[in-house]
N, C-alpha and C positions, 0 to 999 in steps of 0.2 A: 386157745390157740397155743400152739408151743416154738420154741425160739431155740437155735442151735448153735449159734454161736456167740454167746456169754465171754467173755473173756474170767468172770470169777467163776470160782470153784465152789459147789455149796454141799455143805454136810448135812444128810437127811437122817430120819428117827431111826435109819436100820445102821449108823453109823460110818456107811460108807461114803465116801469123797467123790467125784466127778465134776466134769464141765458141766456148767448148766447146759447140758443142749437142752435140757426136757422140760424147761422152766416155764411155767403153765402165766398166760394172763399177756404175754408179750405177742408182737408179731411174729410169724413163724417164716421162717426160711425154706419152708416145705410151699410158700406163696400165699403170704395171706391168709392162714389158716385152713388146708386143705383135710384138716382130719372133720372140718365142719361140712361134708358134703356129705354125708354117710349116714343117712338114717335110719328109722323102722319100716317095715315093710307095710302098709297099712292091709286091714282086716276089708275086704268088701268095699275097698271105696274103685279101686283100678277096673276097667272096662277090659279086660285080657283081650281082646277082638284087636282094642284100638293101643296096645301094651307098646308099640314099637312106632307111635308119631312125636315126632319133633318138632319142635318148636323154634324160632330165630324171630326175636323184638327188637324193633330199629326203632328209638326212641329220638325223635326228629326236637332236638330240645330246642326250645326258643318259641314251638308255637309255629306254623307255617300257614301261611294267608290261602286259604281257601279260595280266593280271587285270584290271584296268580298263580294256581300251581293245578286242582283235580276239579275245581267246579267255577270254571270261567262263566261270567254273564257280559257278553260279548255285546252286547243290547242296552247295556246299561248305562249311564251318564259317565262319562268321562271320568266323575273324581268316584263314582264306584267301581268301573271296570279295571282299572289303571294301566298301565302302560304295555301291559304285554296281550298276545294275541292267542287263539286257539290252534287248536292243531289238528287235524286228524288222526285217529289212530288204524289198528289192523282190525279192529273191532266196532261195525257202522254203529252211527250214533255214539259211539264215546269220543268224544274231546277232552283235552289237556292241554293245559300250556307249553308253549313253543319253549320252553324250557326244558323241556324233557324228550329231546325228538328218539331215543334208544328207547326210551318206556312204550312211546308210541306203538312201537313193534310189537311189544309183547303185553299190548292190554287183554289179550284174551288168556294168556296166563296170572292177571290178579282181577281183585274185584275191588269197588269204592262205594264205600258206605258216609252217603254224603249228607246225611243228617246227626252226625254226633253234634253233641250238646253236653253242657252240664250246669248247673246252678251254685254252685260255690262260687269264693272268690276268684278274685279275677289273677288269679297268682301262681306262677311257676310250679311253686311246689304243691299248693292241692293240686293240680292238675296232673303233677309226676306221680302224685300217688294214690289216686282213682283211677289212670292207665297203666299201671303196672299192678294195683290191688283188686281194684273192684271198687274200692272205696275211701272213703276221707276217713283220714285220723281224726278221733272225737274221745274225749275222757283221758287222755294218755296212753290208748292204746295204738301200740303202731302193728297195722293189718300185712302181711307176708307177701313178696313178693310174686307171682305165678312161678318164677319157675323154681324157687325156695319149696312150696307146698309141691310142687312135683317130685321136689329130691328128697320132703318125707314121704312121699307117699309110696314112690318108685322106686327112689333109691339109685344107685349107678349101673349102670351097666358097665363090668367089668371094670378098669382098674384106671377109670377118668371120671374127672368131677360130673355129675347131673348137671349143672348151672355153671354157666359161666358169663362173668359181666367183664366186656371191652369197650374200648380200652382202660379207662376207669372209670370210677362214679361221679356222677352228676355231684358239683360244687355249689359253691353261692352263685342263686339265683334270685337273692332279694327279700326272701320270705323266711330264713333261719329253722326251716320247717324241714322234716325229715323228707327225702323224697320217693319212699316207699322200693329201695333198691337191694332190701334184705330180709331176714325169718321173720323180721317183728317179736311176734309173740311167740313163734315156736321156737326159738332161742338162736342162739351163735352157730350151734353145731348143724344150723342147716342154710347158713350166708352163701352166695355165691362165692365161689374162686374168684375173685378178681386179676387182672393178669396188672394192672397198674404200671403199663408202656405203651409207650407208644409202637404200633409194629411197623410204622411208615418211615423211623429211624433205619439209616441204611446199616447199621453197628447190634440192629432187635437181635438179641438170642433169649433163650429162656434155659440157662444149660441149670440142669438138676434140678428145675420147678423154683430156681430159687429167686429172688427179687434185684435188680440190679446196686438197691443202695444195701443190702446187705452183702452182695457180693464184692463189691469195693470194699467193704471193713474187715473180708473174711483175709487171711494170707493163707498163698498157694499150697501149702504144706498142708495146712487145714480141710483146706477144699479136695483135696487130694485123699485126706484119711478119715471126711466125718462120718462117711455111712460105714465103713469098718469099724467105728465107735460105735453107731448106734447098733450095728450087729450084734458088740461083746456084751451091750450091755441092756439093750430092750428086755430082754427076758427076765434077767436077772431084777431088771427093775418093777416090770412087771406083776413079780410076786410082794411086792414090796407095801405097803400101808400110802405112802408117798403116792404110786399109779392115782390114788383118787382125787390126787389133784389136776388129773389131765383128761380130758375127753376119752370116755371107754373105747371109741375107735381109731385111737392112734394108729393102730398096727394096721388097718388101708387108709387112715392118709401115709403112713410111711409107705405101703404099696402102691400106690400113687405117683408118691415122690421117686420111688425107684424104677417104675416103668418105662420103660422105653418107647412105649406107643404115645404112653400121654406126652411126653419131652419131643417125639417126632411131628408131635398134632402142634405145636407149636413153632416146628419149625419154616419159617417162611419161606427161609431160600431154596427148599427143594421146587419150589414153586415155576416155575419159568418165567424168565422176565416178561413173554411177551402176555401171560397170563397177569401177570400183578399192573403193566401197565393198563391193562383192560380192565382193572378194579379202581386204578386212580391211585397215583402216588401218596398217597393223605392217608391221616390219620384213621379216616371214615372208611373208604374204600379198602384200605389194609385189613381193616376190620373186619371186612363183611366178610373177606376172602379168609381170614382167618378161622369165621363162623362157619363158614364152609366147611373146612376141615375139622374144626370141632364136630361138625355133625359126623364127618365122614368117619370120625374116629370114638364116637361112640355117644360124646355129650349129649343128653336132650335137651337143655336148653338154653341160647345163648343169648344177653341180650346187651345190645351197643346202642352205647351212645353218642351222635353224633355229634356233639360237644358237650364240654363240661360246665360252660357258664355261658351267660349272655352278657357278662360285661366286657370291655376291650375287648370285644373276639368277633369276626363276622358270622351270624348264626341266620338261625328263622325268627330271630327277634326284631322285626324291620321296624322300630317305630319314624325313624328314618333323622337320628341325630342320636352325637357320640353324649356316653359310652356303648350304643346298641349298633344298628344295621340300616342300611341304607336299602331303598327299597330295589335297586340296581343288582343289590349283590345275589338277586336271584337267578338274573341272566351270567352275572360274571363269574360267580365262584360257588357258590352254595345249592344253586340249580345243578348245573354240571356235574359237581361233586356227587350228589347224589343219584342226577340222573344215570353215571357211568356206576356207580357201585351199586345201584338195586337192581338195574338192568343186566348186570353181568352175573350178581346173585341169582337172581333166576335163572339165567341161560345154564349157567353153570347146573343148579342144582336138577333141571330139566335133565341136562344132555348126559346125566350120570344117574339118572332114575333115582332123585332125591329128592324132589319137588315132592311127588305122591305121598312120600311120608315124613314132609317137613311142611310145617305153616311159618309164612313170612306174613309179621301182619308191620306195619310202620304206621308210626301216629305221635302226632304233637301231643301237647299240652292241652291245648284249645289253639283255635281260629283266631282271625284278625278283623277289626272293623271295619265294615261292610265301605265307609267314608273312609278316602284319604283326608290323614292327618295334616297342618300349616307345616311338620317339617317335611312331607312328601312321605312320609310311612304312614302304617298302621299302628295299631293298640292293641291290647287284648281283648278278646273276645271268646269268653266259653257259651255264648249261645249256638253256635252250628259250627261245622268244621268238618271237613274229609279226611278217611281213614284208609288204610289200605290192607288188601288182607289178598292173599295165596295162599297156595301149596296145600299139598292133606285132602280134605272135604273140599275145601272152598271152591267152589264153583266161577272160574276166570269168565271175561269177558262179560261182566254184574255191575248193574248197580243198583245198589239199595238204597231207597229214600231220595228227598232231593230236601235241595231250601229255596229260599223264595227268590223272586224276582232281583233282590238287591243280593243274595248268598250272606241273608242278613239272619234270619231265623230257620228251624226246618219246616218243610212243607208237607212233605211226605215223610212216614216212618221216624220219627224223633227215635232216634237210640242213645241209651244210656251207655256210664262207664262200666254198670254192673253187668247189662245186657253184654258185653264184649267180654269181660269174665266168665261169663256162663260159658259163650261161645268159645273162649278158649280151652275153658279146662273140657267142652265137653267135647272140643275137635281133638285133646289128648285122653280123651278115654275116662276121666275123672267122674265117677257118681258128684250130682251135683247137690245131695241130701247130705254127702259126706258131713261131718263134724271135726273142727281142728282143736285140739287140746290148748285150751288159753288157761290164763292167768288165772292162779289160785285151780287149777282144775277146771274151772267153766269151759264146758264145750261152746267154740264159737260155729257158725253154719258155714259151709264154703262161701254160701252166697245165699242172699237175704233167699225167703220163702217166698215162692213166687217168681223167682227170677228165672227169665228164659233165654236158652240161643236166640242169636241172630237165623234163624232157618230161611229168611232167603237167600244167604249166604250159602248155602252148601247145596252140592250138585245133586 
């Protein structure tokens, strides 16, 4: 990653003096490292058919209670059904909680796959990185994001990151464990962009790609004359022994940093207020509508998080006493929340012919227990849980699998985390025999041998 504004001066082996802008190892002021978006083209792995599907991961952090939210058991004893009711939707036979009355409308625009499961621990972060990998970390190797192996595989289109992660990444969740939200093993130079703001601030800009706590340390004068700097001197430095200290594609993350499309893809306010109120003033909602526009402006893959921790913060973590969530705050804040920004996601991506080739897929960690807990929440629980999936292939108005009578175990179709791997890389076009260049040269698989889409998921 490279950093541009150094206040020292550093002399290099061809003798010449400058500002450190180009000083390799630091955060960069291009956002995060934006020259890490830009990889090899892969040989044979891309489906060219399916060359132009996008991708948007709403990563519901905290775990969402299966019983309250996509697979109600209405029928069930009091401390398993819990306090909330079903709903109708536009689609006979699917119900959802009365928490979500805008989803309602447009259940025949996603599907619910209501037998995910998994067997690892009961913990935050395995769970963040089996739904974003495919798989648990084991031996020290940490396995690549989905939309990380996209941006090596595809690369950008035109002069904006492939990957982009809003608003930032997933923090402490308990477990001190990586939570699968970057290359791993294919290195730095294929991380998402991170934008690391908030866009629900009424003050969000993102002028020059640059990061707000480097643009406070930058003075005006500076900001005013760095890419004139980096003009006089990119080439020059370029020829130099020193370049092999910086990622060989600096010269498009600098075209990146200097584009005008990607600076406008970020900007919010062209938006119309009565558009952003229909996404939900929050950090979440902001987001999504931001993911919108990343698609629109060329990113393939964007994915948010709808919080960064489950501690002091109302999330999908209801075990239902502090530091976590109360099992309330599904009707008061975190339902809603999410109800008005998935729903508006779609509307949106529909009503501008983006849906067709964008996959909206949303999913916890894992599920919650089947019993209400003594402080009126739940617990964790990766044995079953509901996923959601649109846009692209995916076939709306679905649902795949069920769980049992208590939404305790699955009943029908058990789906794994790898199965939802398959199914994603194969709803973007990705050979799923592919091989990713690991550690020490070992080719690792995209995905174990054996592993299949979810196919009844697609139309």
């Amino acid at each position: 990653m490279f950093r541009l504004d150094a206040d020292r001066p550093v002399e290099f082996c061809d003798g010449l003096r400058r500002r450190d802008f180009l000083h390799a190892g630091s955060l960069s002021t291009l956002g995060l490292g934006l020259s890490q978006f830009f990889g090899l083209k892969a040989m044979g792995a891309v489906d060219s058919s399916k060359s132009d599907m996008n991708c948007i991961l709403l990563m519901l952090v905290g775990g969402p209670s299966q019983l309250d939210t996509w697979d109600m058991k209405p029928n069930a004893p009091v401390e398993i059904r819990g306090p909330y009711k079903p709903i109708k939707t536009n689609v006979p036979g699917i119900e959802i909680s009365e928490n979500f009355p805008r989803m309602a409308k447009h259940a025949d625009k996603f599907a619910l796959v209501r037998g995910m499961y998994h067997t690892a621990a009961a913990v935050h972060d395995t769970g963040h990185q089996m739904m974003q990998t495919g798989r648990l970390f084991q031996g020290g190797v940490e396995h690549p994001h989905f939309g990380c192996v996209l941006g090596k595989l595809k690369g950008p289109k035109g002069d904006v990151p492939p990957h982009v992660l809003l608003p930032r990444p997933i923090g402490n969740t308990g477990g001190n464990m990586p939570h699968g939200q970057n290359a791993g093993f294919l290195g730095k130079s294929f991380d998402p962009f991170v934008l690391n703001a908030d866009p629900s601030d009424p003050n969000f800009r993102v002028p020059d790609m640059l990061p707000p706590d480097y643009l406070s340390a930058l003075r005006v004068d500076r900001r005013r004359n760095w890419r004139a700097m980096v003009d006089r001197t990119v080439s020059e430095f370029e020829t130099s022994q020193d370049a092999r200290l910086l990622d060989s594609t600096f010269q498009q993350a600098y075209t990146l940093m200097s584009s005008q499309k990607a600076r406008e893809a970020f900007e919010l306010h062209r938006e119309p207020e009565k558009v952003r109120e229909k996404y939900g003033n929050n950090r979440f909602g902001q987001s999504c509508l931001l993911a919108r526009r990343m698609i629109e402006a060329g990113v393939r893959f964007v994915t948010i998080n709808m919080f960064e921790t489950v501690f002091d913060e109302i999330t999908w973590d209801i075990h239902g006493s502090k530091p976590f969530s109360p099992i309330s705050c599904y009707r008061d804040l975190v339902g809603p929340m999410f109800d008005m920004a998935y729903s508006s996601l779609l509307e949106d991506l529909h009503d501008r012919g983006l849906l067709k080739n964008t996959m909206v897929w949303g999913t916890g960690e894992f599920g919650r227990t089947p019993k209400v807990n003594p402080a009126g929440g739940r617990d964790h629980w990766p044995q079953v849980w509901t996923l959601l999936a649109a846009g692209g292939p995916i076939k709306g108005g679905n649902i795949v699998g069920s769980s049992d009578d208590i939404g305790g175990y699955p009943k029908d179709r058990p789906t794994t985390p790898a199965e939802v791997a398959a199914t994603i890389y194969h709803g973007l076009g990705i050979n799923l025999e592919t091989e990713l260049p690991g550690a020490q040269g070992r080719p690792i698989p995209l995905v174990d041998r054996g592993t299949e889409p979810i196919r009844e998921l697609f139309a």
